[in-house]
C-alpha positions as CSV (number, residue, x, y, z in Angstrom):
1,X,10.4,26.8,5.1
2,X,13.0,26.1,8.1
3,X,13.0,29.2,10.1
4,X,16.8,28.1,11.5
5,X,19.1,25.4,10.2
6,X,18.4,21.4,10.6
7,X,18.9,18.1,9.8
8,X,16.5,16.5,7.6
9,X,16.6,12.7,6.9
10,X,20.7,13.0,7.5
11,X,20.9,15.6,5.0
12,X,22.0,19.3,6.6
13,X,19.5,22.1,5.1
14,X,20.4,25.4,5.6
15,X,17.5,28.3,7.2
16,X,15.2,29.3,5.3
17,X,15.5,26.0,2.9
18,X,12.2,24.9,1.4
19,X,11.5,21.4,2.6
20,X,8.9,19.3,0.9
21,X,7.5,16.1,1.6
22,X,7.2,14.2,-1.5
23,X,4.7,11.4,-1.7
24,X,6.3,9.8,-4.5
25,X,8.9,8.3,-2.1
26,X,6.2,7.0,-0.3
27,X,6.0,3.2,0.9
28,X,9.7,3.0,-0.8
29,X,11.7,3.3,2.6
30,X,13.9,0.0,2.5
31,X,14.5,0.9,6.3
32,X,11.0,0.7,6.7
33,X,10.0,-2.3,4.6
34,X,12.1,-5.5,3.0
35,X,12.6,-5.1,-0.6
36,X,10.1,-1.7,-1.0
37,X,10.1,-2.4,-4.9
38,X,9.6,-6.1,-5.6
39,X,6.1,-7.6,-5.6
40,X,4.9,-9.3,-2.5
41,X,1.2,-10.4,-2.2
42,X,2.0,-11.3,1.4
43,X,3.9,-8.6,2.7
44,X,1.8,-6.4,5.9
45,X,0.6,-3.2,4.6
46,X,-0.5,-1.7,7.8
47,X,0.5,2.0,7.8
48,X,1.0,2.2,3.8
49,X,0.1,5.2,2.3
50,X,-1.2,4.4,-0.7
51,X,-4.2,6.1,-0.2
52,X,-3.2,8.9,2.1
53,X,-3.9,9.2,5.4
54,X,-5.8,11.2,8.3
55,X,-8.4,13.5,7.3
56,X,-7.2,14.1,3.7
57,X,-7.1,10.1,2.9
58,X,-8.7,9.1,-0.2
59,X,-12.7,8.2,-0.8
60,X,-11.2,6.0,-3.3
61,X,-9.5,4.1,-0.3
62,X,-12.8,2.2,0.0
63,X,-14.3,1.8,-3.7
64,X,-10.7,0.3,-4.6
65,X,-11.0,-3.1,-2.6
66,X,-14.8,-3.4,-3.6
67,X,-13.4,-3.1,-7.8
68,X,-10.4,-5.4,-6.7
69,X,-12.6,-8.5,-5.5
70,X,-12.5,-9.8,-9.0
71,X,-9.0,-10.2,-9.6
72,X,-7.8,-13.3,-8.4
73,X,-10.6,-14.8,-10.7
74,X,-9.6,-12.6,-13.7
75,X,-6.3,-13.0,-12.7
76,X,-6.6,-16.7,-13.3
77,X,-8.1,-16.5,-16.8
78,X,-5.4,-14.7,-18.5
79,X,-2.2,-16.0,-17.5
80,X,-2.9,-19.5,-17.5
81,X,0.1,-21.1,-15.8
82,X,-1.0,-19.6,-12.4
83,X,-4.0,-22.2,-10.8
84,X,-5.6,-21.4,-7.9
85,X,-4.7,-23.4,-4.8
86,X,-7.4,-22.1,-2.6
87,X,-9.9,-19.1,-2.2
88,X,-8.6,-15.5,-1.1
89,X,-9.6,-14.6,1.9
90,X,-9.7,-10.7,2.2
91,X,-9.0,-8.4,5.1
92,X,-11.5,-6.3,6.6
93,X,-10.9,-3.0,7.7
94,X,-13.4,-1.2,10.2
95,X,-14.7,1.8,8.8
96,X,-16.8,3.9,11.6
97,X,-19.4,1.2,12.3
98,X,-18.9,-0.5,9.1
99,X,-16.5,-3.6,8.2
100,X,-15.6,-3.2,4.8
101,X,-13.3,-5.6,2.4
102,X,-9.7,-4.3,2.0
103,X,-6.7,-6.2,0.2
104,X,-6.2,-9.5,-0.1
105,X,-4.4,-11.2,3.0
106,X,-4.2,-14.2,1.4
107,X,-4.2,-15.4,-2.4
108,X,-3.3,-18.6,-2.8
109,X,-1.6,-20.1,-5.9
110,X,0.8,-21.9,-7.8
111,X,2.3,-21.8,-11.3
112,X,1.4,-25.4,-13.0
């Protein structure tokens, strides 16, 4: 709750107004990113927020790119007009002492 009256985003709320910070909207911010709802396998994710962040981010954050390693390959058998141009390289992320296998930075292909 706003304990006098602000600006919030551009948008003038009153005091007292109950301001919430929706994660919906997340990673949708075209000021922020180039076209925030098409699909780009290249585009940089650094500071996404797809898994949260600080200490309430998501254990999932690091079972995800372990489950996703399979893709491009399964991705390949069942839409046949994509053929693989190369292997994917993946992008490690330090975790503590660990390096662990995040997204793809590369996946390279090409419709036949």
């Amino acid at each position: 709750m706003l304990r006098g009256p602000a600006e919030v985003v551009g948008a003038a709320c009153p005091a007292g107004a109950l301001v919430r910070r929706d994660f919906l909207a997340a990673d949708h911010d075209a000021t922020v990113l180039d076209a925030p709802n098409a699909l780009r396998l290249d585009r940089d994710t650094t500071g996404h927020l797809a898994f949260g962040s600080g200490p309430h981010r998501c254990l999932g954050a690091y079972l995800a790119p372990v489950q996703a390693r399979p893709f491009p390959h399964v991705l390949l058998e069942r839409v046949p007009v994509l053929v693989r141009a190369g292997e994917p390289v993946p992008e490690w992320e330090q975790v503590g002492e660990t390096r662990v296998p995040g997204a793809f930075r590369r996946l390279p292909l090409f419709a036949a």
